[in-house]
N, C-alpha and C positions, 0 to 999 in steps of 0.2 A: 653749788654748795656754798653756803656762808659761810662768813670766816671763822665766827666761833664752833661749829662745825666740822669746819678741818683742823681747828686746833686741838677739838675733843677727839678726832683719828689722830693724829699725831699724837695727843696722849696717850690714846688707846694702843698705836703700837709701842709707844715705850713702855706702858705697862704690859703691855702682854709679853715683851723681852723679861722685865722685870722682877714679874710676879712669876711668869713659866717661857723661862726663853727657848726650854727646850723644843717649843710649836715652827720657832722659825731658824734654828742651828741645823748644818751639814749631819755633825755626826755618824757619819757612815763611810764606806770605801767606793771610791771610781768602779773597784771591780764588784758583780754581783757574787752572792751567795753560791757555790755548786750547787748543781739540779740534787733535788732532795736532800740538803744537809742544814741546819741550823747554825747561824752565828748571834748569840748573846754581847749586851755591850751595858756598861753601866757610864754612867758622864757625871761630871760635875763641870758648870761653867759660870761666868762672873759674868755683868750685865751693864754699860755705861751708854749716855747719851746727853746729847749737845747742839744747842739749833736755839732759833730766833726766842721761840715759843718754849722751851724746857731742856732741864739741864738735871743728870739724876743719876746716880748709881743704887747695884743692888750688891749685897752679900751673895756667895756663892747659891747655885740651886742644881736639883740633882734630876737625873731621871734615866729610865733602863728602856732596853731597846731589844726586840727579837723581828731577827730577819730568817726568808724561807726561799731556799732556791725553788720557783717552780719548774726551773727550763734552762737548756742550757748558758743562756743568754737574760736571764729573767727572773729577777725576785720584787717577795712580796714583805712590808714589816708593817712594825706595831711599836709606837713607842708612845711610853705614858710618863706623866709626873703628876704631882699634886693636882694643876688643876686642868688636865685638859687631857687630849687623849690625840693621837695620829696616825694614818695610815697610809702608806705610801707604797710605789712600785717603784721596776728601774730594769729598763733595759739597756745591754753593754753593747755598743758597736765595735770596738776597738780591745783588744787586751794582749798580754805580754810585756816586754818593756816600756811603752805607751798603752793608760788603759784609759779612755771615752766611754762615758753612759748619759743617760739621759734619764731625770725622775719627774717624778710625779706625787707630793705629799698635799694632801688635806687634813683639818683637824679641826677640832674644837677646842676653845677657852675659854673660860669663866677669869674674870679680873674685876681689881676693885679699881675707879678713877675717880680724879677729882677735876672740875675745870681749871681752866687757868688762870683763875682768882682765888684758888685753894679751897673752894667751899664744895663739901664729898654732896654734891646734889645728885651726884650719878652713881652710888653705893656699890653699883653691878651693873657691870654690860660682858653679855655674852656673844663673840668673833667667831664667826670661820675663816681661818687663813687655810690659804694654798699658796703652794710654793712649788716653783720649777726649777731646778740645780743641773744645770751641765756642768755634770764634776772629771775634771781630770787629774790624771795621776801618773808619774814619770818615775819609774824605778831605779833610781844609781845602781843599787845592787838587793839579793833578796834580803835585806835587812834595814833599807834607809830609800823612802823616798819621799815625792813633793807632792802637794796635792794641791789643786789649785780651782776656781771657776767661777763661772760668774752666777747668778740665780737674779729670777724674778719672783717676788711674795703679791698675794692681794690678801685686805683685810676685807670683810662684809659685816657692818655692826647686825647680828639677826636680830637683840631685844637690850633694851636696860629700862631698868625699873622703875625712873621716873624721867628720862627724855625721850619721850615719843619722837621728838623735833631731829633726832637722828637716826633714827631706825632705817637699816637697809642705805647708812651712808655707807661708802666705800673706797678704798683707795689704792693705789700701787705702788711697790716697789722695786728699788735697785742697788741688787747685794754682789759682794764678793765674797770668797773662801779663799782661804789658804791656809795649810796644815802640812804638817812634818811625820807620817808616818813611819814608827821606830818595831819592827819587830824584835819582841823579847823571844822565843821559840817558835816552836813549827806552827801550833794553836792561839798565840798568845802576842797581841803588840797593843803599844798604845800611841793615840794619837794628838797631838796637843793642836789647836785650833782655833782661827783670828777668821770673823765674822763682821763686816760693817754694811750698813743699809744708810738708803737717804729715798725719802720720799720723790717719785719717779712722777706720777697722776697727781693733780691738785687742779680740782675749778678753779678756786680762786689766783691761780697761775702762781704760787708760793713753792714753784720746784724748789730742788735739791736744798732745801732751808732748814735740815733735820738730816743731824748723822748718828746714827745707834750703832753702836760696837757690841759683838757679844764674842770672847774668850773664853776657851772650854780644853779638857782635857776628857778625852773617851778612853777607855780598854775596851778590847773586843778579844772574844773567846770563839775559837771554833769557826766554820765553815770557813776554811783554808781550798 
């Protein structure tokens, strides 16, 4: 991969924090859904980033989420924002006062980028990211607990409008989570939540040279 190449993926994932970070945020609980019940969640999260190559914040950005227990062990969601859309699984190995899962999210984004000479010659490029989250979760009590884990993201540029010269680049990542879940009642808590990534994969061997923060606060309704 050339250099300016992986500097336009390294743009492309801080735009796509940027413009819809909801594609690569937690957002959800260690524990799944109960089999057949629904849990709704609304987020707002904030967006910064810092590295060799760019340096950027965003204003807050929103986006809602429905998950579905299929199985005792096993749920399915759905979460959208402005410009992309995601779908994800997650199976729970562990639960009680230590709760272990394991997911699985894919999705789609549409974003606007510019190189890193400021000129918008790339207007639209549209990613599939996927992301792996082994999310855990430590319960002090039923009202307060930690939430914690590591994730791996890949980005896949599928098209942009006028750089042919990267189509089908790609690249990986290496994330953390950590979050404070605060139950308000039996249905009803919310979660506040610190996100950071750094470029894992790079041809041009320009590891961890790019750190993306994303900060978010979720509510989640229902499947208790």
């Amino acid at each position: 991969m050339k250099k300016h190449q992986t500097y336009l993926l390294l743009l492309a994932l801080v735009a796509l924090f940027l413009n819809a970070c909801a594609s690569l945020s937690t957002m959800q609980t260690a524990a799944v859904v109960p089999e057949g019940e629904v849990r709704w969640a609304i987020a707002a999260t904030g967006t910064g980033a810092d590295g060799a190559h760019v340096s950027a914040s965003a204003e807050p950005n929103f986006e809602a989420s429905v998950r579905y227990g299929v199985a005792e062990n096993f749920d399915i969601g759905l979460k959208l924002d402005l410009l992309g859309a995601q779908v994800g699984a997650k199976y729970q190995f562990l639960g009680g006062t230590f709760d272990l899962s394991l997911g699985i999210e894919a999705g789609y984004q549409w974003l606007y980028t510019r190189d890193t000479g400021g000129d918008p010659d790339d207007p639209s490029t549209h990613l599939l990211a996927i992301q792996l989250p082994l999310m855990m979760e430590y319960h002090f009590n039923p009202y307060v607990g930690l939430a914690f884990g590591p994730k791996l993201a890949g980005l896949l540029v599928l098209d942009t409008d006028k750089r042919s010269d990267v189509w089908h680049d790609y690249g990986l990542y290496l994330g953390m989570m950590i979050g404070l879940p605060l139950r308000l009642t039996e249905g009803v808590w919310f979660q506040p939540e610190f996100n950071i990534y750094t470029n894992l994969y790079d041809e041009s061997k320009n590891y961890f040279s790019t750190a993306v923060w994303q900060a978010g606060l979720s509510v989640f309704f229902g499947g208790v």
